[in-house]
PyMOL Python script that loads the backbone (N, CA, C, O; Angstrom):
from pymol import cmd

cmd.read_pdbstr("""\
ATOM      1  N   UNK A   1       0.852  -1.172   0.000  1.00  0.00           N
ATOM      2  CA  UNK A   1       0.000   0.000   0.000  1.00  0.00           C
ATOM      3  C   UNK A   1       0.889   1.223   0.000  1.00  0.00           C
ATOM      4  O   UNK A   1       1.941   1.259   0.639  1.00  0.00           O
ATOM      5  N   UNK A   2       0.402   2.297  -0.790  1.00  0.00           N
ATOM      6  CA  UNK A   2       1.852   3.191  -1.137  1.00  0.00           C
ATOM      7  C   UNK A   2       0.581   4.663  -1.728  1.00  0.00           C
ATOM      8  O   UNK A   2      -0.543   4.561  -2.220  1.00  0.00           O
ATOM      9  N   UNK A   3       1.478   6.001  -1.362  1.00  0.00           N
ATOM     10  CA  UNK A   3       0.413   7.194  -0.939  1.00  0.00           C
ATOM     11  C   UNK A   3       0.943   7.256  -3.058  1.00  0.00           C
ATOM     12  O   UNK A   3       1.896   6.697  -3.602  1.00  0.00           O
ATOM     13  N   UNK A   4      -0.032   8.058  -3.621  1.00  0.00           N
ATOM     14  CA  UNK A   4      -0.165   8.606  -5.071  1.00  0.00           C
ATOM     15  C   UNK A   4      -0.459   9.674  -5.272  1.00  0.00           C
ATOM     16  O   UNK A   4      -1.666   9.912  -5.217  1.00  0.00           O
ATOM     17  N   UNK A   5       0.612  10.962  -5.639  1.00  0.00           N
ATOM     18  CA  UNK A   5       0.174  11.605  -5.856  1.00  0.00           C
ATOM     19  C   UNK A   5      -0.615  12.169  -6.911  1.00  0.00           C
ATOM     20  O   UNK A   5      -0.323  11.837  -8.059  1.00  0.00           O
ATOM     21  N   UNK A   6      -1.615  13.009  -6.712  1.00  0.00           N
ATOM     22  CA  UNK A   6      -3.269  13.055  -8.030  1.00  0.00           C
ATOM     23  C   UNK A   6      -2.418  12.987  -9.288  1.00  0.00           C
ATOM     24  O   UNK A   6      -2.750  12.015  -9.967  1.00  0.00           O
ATOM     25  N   UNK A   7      -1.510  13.640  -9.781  1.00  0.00           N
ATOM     26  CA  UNK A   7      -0.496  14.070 -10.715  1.00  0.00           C
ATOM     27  C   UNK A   7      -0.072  12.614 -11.635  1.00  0.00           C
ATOM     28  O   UNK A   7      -0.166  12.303 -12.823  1.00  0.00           O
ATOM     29  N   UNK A   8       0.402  11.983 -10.482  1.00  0.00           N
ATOM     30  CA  UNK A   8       1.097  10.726 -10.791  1.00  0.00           C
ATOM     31  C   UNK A   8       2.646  11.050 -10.525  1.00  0.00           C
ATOM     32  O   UNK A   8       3.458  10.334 -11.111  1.00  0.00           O
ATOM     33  N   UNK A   9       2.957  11.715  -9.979  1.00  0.00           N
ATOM     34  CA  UNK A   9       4.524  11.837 -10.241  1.00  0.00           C
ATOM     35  C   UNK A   9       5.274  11.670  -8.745  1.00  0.00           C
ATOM     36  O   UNK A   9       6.429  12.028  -8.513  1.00  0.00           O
ATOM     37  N   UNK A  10       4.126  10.890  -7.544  1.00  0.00           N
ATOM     38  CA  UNK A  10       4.976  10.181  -6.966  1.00  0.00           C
ATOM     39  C   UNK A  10       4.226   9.080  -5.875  1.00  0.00           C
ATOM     40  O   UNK A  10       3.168   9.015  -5.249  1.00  0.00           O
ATOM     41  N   UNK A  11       5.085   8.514  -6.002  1.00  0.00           N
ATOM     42  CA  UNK A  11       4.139   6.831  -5.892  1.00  0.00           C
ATOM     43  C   UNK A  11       5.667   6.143  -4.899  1.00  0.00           C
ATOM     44  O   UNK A  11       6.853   6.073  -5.223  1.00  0.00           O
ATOM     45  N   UNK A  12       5.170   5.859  -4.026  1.00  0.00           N
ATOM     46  CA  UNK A  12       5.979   5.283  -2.941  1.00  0.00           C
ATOM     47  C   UNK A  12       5.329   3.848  -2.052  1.00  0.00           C
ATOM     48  O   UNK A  12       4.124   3.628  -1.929  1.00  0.00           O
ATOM     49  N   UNK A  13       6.121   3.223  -1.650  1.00  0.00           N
ATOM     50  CA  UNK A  13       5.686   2.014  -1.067  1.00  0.00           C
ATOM     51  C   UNK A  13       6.239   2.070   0.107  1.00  0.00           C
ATOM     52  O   UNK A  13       7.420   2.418   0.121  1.00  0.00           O
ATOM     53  N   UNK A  14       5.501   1.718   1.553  1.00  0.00           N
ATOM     54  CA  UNK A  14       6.298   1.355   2.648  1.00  0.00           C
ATOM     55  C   UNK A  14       7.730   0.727   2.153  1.00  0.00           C
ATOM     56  O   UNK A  14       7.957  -0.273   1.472  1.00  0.00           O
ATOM     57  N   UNK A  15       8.641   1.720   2.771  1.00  0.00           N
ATOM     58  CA  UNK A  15       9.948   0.672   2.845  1.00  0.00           C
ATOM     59  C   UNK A  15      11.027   1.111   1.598  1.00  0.00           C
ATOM     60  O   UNK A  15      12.225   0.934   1.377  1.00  0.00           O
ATOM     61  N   UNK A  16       9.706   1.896   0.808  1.00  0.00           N
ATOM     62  CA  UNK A  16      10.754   1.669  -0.818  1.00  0.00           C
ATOM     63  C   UNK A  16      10.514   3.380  -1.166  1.00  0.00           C
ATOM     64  O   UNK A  16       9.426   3.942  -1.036  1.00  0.00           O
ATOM     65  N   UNK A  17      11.661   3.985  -1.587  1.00  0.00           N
ATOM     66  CA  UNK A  17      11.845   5.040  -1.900  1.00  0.00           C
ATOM     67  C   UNK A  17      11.480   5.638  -3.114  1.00  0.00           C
ATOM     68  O   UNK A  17      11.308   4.743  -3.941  1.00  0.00           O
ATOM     69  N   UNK A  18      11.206   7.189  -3.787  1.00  0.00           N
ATOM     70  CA  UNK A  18      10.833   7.388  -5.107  1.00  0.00           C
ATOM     71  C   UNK A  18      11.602   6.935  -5.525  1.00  0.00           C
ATOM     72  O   UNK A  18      11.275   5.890  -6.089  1.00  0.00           O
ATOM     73  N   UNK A  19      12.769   7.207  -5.584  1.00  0.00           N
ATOM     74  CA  UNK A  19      14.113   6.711  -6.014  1.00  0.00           C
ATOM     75  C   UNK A  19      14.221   5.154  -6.651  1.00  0.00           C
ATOM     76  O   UNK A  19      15.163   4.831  -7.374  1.00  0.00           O
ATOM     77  N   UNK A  20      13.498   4.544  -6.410  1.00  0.00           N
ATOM     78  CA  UNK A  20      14.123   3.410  -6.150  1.00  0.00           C
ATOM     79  C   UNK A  20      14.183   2.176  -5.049  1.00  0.00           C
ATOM     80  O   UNK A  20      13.768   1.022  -4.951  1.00  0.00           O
ATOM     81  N   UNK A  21      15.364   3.628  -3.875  1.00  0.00           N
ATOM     82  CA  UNK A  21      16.508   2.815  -3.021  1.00  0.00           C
ATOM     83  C   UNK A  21      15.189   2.507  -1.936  1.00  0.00           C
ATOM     84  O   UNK A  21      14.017   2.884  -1.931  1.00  0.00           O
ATOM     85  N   UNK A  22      15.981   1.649  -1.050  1.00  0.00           N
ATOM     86  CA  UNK A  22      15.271   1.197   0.056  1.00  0.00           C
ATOM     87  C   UNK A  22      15.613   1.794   1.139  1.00  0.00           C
ATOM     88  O   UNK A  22      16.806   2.051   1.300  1.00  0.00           O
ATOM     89  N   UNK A  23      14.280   2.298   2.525  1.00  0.00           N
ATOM     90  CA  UNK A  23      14.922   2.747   3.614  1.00  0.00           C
ATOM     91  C   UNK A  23      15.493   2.185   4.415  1.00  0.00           C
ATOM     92  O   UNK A  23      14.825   1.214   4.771  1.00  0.00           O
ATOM     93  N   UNK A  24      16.828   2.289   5.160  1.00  0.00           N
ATOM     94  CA  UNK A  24      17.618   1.880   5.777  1.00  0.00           C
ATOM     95  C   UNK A  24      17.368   2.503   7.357  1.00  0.00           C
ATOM     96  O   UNK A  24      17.748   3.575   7.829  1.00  0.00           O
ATOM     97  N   UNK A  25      16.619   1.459   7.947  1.00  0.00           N
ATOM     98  CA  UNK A  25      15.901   1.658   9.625  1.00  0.00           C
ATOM     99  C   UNK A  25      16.889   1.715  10.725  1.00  0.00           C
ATOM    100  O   UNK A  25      16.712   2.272  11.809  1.00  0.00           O
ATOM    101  N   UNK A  26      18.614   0.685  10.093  1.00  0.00           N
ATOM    102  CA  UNK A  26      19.226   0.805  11.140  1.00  0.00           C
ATOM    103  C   UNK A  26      19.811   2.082  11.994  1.00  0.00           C
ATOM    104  O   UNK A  26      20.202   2.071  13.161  1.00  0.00           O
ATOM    105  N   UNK A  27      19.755   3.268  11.007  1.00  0.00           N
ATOM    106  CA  UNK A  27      20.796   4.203  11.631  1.00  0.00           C
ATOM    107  C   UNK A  27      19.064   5.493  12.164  1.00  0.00           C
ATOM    108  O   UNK A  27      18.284   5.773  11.254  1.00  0.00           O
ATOM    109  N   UNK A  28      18.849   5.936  13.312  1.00  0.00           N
ATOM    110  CA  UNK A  28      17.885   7.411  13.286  1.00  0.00           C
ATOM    111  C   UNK A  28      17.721   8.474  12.765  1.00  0.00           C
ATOM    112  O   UNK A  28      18.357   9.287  13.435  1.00  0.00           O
ATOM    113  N   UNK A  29      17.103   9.091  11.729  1.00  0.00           N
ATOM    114  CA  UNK A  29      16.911   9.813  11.565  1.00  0.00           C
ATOM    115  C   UNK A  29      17.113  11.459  12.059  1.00  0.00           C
ATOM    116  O   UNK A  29      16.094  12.008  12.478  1.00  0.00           O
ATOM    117  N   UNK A  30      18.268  12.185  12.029  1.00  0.00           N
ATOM    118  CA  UNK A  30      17.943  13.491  12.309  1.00  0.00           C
ATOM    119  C   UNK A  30      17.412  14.759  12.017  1.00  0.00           C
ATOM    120  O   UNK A  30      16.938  15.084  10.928  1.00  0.00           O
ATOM    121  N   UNK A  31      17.507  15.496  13.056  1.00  0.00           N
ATOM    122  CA  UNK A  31      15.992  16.399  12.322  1.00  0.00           C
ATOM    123  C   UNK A  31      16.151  17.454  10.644  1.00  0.00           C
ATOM    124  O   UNK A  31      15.345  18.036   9.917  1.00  0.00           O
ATOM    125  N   UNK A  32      18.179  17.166  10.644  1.00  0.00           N
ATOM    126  CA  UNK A  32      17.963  17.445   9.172  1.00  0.00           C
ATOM    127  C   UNK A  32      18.249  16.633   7.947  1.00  0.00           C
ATOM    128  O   UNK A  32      18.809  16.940   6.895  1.00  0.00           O
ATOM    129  N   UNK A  33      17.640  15.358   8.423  1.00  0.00           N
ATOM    130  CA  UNK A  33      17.584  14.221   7.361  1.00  0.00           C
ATOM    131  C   UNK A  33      15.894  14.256   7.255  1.00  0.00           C
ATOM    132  O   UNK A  33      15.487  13.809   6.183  1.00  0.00           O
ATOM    133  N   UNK A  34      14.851  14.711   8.185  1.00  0.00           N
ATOM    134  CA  UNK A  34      13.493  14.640   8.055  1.00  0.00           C
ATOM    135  C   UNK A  34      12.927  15.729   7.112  1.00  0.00           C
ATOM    136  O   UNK A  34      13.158  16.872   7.507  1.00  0.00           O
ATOM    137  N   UNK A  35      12.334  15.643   6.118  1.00  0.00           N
ATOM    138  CA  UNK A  35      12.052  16.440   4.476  1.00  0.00           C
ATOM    139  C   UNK A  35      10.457  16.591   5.736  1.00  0.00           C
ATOM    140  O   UNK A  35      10.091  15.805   6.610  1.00  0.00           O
ATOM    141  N   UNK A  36       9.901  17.834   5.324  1.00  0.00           N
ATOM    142  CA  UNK A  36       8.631  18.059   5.382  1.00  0.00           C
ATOM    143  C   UNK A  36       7.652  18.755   4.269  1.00  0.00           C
ATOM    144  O   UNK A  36       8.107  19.639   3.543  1.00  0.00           O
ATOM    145  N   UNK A  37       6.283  18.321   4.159  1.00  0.00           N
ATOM    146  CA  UNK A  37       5.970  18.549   3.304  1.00  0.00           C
ATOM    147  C   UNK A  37       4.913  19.765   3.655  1.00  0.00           C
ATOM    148  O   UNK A  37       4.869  20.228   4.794  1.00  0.00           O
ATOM    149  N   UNK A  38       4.098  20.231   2.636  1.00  0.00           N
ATOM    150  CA  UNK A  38       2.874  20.643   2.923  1.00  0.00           C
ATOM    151  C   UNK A  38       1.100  20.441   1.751  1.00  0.00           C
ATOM    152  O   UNK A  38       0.994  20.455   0.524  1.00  0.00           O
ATOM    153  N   UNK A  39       0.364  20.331   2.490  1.00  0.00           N
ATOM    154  CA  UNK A  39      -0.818  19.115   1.690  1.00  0.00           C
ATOM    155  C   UNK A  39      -1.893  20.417   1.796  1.00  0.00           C
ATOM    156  O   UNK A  39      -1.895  21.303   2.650  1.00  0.00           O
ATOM    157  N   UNK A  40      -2.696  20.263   0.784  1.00  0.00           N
ATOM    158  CA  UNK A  40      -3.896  21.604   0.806  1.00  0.00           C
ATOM    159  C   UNK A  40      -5.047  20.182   0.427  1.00  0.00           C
ATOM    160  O   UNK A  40      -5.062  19.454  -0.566  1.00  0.00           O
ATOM    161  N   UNK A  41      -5.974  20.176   1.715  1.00  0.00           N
ATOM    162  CA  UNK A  41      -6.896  19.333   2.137  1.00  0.00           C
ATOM    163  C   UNK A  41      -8.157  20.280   2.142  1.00  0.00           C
ATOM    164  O   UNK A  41      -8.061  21.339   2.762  1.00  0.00           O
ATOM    165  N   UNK A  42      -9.354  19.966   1.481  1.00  0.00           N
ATOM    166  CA  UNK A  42     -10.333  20.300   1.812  1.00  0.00           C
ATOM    167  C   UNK A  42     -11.021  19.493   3.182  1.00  0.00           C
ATOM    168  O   UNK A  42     -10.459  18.569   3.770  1.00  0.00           O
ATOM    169  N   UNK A  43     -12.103  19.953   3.474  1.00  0.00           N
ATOM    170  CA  UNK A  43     -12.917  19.636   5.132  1.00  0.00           C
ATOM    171  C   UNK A  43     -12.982  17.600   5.080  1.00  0.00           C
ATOM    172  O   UNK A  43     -12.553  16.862   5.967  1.00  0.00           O
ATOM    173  N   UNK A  44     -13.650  17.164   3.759  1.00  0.00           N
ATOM    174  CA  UNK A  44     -13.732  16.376   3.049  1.00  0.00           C
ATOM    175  C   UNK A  44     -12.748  15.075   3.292  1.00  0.00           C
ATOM    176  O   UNK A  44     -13.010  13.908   3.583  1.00  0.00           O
ATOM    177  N   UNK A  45     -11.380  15.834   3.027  1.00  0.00           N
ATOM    178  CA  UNK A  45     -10.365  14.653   2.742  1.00  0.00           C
ATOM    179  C   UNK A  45      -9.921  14.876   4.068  1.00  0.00           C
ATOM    180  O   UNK A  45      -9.706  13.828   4.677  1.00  0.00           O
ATOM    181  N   UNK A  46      -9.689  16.065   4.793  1.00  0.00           N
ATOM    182  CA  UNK A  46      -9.545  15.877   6.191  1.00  0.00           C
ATOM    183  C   UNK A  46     -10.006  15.039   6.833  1.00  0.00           C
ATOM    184  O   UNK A  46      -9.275  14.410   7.597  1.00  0.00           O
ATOM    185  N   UNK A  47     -11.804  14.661   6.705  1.00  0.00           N
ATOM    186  CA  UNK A  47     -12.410  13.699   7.748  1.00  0.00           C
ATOM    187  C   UNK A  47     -11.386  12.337   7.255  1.00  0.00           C
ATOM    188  O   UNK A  47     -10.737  11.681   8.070  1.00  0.00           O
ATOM    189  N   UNK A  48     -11.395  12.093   5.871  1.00  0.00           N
ATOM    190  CA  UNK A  48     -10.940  10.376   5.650  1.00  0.00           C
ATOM    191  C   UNK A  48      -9.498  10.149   6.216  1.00  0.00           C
ATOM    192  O   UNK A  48      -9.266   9.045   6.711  1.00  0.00           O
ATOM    193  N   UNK A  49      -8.422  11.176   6.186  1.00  0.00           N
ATOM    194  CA  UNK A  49      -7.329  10.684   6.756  1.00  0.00           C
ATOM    195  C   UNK A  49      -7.661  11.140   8.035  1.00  0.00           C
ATOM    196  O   UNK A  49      -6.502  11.232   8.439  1.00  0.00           O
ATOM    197  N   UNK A  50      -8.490  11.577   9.203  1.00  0.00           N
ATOM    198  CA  UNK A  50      -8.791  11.575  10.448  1.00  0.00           C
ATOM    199  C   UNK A  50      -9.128  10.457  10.563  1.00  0.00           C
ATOM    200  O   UNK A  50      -8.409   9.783  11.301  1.00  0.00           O
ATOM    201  N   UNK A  51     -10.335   9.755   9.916  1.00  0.00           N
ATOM    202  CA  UNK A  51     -10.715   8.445   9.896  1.00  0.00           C
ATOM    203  C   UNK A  51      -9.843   7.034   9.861  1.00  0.00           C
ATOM    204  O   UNK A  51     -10.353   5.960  10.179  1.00  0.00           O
ATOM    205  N   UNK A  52      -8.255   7.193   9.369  1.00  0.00           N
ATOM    206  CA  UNK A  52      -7.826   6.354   8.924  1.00  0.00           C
ATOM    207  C   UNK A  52      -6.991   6.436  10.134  1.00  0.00           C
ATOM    208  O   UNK A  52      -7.037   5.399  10.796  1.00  0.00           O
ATOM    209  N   UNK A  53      -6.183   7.438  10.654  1.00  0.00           N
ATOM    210  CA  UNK A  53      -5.520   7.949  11.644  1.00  0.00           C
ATOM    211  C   UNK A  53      -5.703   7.130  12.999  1.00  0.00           C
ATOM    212  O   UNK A  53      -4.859   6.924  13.872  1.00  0.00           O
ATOM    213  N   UNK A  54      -7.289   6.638  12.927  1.00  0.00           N
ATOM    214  CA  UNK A  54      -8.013   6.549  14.180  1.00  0.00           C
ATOM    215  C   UNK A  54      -7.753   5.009  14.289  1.00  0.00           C
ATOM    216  O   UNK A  54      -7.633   4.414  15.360  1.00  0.00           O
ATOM    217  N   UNK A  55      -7.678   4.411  12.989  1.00  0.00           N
ATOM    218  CA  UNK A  55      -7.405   3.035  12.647  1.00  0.00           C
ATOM    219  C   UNK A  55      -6.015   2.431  13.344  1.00  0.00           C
ATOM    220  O   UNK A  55      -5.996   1.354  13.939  1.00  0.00           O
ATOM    221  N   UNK A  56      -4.913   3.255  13.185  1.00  0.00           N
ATOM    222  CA  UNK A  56      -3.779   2.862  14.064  1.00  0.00           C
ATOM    223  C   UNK A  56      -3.527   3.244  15.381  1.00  0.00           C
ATOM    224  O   UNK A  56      -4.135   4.156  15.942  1.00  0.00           O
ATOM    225  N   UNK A  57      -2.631   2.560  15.898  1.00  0.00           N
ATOM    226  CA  UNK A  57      -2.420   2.539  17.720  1.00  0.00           C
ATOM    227  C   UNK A  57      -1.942   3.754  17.796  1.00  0.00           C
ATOM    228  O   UNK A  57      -1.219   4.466  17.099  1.00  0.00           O
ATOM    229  N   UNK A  58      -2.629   3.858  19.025  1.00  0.00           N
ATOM    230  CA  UNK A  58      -2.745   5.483  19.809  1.00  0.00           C
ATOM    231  C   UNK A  58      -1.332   6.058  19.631  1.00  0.00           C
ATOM    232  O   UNK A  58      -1.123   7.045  18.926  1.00  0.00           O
ATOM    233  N   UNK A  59      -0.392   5.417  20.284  1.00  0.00           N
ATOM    234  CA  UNK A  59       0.825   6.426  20.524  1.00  0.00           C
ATOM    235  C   UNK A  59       1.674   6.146  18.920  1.00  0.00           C
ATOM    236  O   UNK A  59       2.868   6.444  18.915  1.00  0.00           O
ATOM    237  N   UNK A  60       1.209   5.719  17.907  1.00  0.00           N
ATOM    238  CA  UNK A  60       1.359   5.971  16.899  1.00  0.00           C
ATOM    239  C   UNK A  60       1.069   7.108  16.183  1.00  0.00           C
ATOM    240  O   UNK A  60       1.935   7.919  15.855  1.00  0.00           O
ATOM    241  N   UNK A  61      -0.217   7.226  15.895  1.00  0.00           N
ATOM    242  CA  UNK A  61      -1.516   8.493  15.518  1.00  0.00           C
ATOM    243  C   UNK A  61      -1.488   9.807  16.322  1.00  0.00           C
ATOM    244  O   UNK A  61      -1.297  10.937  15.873  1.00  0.00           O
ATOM    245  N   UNK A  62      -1.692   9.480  17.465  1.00  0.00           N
ATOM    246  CA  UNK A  62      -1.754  10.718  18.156  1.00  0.00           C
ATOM    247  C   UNK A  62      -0.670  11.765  18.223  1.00  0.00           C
ATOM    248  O   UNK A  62      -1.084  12.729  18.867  1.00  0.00           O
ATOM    249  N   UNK A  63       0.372  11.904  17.861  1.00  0.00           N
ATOM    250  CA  UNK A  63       1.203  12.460  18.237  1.00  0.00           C
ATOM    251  C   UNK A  63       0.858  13.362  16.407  1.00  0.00           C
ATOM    252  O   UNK A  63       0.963  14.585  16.324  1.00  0.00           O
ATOM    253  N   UNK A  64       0.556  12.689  15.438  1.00  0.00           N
ATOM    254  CA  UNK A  64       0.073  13.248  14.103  1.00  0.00           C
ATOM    255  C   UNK A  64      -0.674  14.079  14.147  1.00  0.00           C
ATOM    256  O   UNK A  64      -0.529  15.274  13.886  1.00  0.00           O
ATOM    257  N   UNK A  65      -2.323  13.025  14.784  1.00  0.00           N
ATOM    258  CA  UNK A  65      -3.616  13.536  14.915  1.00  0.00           C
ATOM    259  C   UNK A  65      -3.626  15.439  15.826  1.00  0.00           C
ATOM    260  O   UNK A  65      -4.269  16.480  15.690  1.00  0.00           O
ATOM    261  N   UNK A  66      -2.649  15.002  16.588  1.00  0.00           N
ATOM    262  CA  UNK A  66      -2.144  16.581  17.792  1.00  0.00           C
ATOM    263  C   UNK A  66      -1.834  17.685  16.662  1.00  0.00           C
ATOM    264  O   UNK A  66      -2.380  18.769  16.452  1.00  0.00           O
ATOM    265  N   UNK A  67      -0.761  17.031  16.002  1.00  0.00           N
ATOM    266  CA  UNK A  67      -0.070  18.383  14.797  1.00  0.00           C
ATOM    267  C   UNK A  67      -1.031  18.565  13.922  1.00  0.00           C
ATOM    268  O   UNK A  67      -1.116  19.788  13.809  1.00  0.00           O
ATOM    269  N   UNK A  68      -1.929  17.986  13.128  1.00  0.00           N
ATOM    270  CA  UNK A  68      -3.210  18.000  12.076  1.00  0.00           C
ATOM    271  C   UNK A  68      -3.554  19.047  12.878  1.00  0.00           C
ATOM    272  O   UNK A  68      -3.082  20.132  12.539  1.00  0.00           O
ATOM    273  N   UNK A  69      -4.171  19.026  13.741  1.00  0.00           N
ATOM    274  CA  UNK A  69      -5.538  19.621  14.792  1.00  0.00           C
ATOM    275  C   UNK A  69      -4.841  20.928  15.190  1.00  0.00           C
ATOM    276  O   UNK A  69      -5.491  21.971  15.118  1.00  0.00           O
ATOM    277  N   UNK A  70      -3.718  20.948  15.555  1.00  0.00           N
ATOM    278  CA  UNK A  70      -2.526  22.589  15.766  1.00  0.00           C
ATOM    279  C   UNK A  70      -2.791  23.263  14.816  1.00  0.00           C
ATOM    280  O   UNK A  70      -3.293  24.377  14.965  1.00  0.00           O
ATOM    281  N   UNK A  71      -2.421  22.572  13.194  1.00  0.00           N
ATOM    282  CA  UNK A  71      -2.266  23.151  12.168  1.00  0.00           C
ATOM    283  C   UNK A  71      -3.633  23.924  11.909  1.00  0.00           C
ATOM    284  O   UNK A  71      -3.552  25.060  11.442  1.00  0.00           O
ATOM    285  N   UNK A  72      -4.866  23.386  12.179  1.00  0.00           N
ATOM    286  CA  UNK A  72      -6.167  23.385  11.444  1.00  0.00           C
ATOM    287  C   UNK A  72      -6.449  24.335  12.146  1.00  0.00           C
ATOM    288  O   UNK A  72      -7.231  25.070  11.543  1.00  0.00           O
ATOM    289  N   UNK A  73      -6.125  24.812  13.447  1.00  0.00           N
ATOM    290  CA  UNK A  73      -6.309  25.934  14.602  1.00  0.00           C
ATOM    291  C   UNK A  73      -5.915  27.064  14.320  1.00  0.00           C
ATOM    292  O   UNK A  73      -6.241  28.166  14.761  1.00  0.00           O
ATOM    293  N   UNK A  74      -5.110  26.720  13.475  1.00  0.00           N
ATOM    294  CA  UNK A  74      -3.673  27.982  13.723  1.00  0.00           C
ATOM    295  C   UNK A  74      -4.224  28.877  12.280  1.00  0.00           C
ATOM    296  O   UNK A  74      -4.535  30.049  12.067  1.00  0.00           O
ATOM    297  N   UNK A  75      -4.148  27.630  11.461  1.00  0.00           N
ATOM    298  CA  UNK A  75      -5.059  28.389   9.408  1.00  0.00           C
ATOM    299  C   UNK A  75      -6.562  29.044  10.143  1.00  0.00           C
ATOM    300  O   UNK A  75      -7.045  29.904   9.407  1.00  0.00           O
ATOM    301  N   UNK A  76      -7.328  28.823  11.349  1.00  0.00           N
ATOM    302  CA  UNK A  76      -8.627  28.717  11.057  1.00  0.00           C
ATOM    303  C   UNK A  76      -8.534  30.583  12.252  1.00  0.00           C
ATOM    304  O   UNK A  76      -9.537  31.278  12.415  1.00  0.00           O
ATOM    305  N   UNK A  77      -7.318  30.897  12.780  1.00  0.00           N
ATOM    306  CA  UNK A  77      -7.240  31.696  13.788  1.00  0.00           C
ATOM    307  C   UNK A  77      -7.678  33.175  13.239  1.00  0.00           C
ATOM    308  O   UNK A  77      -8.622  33.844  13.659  1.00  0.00           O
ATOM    309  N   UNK A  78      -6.604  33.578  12.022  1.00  0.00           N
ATOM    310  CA  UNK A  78      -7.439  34.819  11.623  1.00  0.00           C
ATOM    311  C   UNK A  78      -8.438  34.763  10.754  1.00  0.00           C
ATOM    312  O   UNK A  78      -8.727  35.877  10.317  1.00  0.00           O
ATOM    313  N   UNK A  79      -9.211  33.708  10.249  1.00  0.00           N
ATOM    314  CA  UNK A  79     -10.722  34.348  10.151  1.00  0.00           C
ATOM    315  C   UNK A  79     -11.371  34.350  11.456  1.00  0.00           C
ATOM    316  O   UNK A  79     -11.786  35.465  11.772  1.00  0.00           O
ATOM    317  N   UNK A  80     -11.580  33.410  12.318  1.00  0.00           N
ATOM    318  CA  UNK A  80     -12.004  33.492  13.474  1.00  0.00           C
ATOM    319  C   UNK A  80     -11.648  35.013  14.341  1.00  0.00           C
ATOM    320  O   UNK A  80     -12.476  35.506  15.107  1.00  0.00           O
ATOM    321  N   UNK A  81     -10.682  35.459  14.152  1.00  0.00           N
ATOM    322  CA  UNK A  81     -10.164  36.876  14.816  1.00  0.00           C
ATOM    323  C   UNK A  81     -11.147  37.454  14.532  1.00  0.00           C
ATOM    324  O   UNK A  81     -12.096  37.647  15.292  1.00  0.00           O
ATOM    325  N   UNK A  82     -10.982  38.088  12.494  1.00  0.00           N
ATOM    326  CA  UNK A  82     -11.949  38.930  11.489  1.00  0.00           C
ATOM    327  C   UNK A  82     -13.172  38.679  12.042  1.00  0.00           C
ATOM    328  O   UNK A  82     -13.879  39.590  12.475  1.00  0.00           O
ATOM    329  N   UNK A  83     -13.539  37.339  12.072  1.00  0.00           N
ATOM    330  CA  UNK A  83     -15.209  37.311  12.944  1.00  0.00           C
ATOM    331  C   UNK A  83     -15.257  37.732  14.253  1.00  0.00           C
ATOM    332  O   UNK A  83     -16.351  38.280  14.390  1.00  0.00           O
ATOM    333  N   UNK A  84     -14.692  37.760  15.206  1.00  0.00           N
ATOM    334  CA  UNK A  84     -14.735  38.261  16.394  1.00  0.00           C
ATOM    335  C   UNK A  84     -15.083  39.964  16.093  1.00  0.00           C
ATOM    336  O   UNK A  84     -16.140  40.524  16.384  1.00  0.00           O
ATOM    337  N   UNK A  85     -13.762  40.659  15.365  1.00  0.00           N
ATOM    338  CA  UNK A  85     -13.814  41.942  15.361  1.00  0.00           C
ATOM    339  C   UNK A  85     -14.909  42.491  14.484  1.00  0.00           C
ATOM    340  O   UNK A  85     -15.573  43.414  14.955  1.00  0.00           O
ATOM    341  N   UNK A  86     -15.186  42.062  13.298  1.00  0.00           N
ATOM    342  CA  UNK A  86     -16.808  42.429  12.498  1.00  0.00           C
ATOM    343  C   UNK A  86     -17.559  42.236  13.362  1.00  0.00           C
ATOM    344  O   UNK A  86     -18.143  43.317  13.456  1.00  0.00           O
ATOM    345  N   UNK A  87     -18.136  41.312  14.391  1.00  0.00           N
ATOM    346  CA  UNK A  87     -19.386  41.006  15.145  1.00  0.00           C
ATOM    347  C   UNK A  87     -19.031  42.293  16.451  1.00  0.00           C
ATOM    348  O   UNK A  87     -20.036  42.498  17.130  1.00  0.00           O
ATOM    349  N   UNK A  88     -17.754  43.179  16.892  1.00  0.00           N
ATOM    350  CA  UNK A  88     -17.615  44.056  17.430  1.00  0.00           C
ATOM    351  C   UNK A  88     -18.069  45.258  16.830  1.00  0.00           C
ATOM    352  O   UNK A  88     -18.619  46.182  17.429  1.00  0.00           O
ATOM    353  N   UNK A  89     -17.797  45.197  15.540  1.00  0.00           N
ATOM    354  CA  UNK A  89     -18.274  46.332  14.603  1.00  0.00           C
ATOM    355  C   UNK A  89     -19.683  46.782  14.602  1.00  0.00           C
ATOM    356  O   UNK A  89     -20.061  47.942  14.765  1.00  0.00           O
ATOM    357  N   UNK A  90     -20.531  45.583  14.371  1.00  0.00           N
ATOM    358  CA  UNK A  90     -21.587  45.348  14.204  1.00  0.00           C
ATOM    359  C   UNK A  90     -22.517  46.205  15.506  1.00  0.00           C
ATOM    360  O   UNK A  90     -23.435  46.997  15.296  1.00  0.00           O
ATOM    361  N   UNK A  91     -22.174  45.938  16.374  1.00  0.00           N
ATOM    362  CA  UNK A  91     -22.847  46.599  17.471  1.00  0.00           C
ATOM    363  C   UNK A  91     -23.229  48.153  17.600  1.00  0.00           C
ATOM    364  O   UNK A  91     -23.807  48.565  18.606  1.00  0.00           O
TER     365      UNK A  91
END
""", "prot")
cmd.dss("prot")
cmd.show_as("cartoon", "prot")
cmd.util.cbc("prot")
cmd.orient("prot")
């Protein structure tokens, strides 16, 4: 089972790299060997990978499910502000 991107231009398998090469588990990862990405999710595809999230063991997921839910807080803060201060206006 391996993530696709809509495009097609990248297709990965547990274990197996775009590349090719295979990941090598023996040595840890440091924090500037870890690539991060960024994903533009509608409400939609949010619920299904929440849904799927929920499928694996807790101290697996959760530590994800925490950063998802930060992130979604943090994008959702200044309209929520703008609504606070218009509904001040309003009065």
């Amino acid at each position: 089972m391996g993530w696709r991107h809509r495009q097609g231009s990248v297709a990965c398998r547990a274990g197996q790299l775009a590349d090719g090469g295979t990941r090598q588990n023996s040595q840890p990862k440091t924090q500037e060997d870890i690539m991060e990405y960024t994903f533009t999710l509608n409400d939609e595809e949010i619920q299904t990978l929440s849904s799927a999230l929920v499928e694996l063991p807790y101290k697996t997921a959760a530590p994800l499910i925490q950063k998802i839910s930060m992130q979604i807080a943090q994008a959702n803060a200044p309209k929520a502000q703008e609504e606070a201060e218009n509904a001040g206006n309003d009065s």
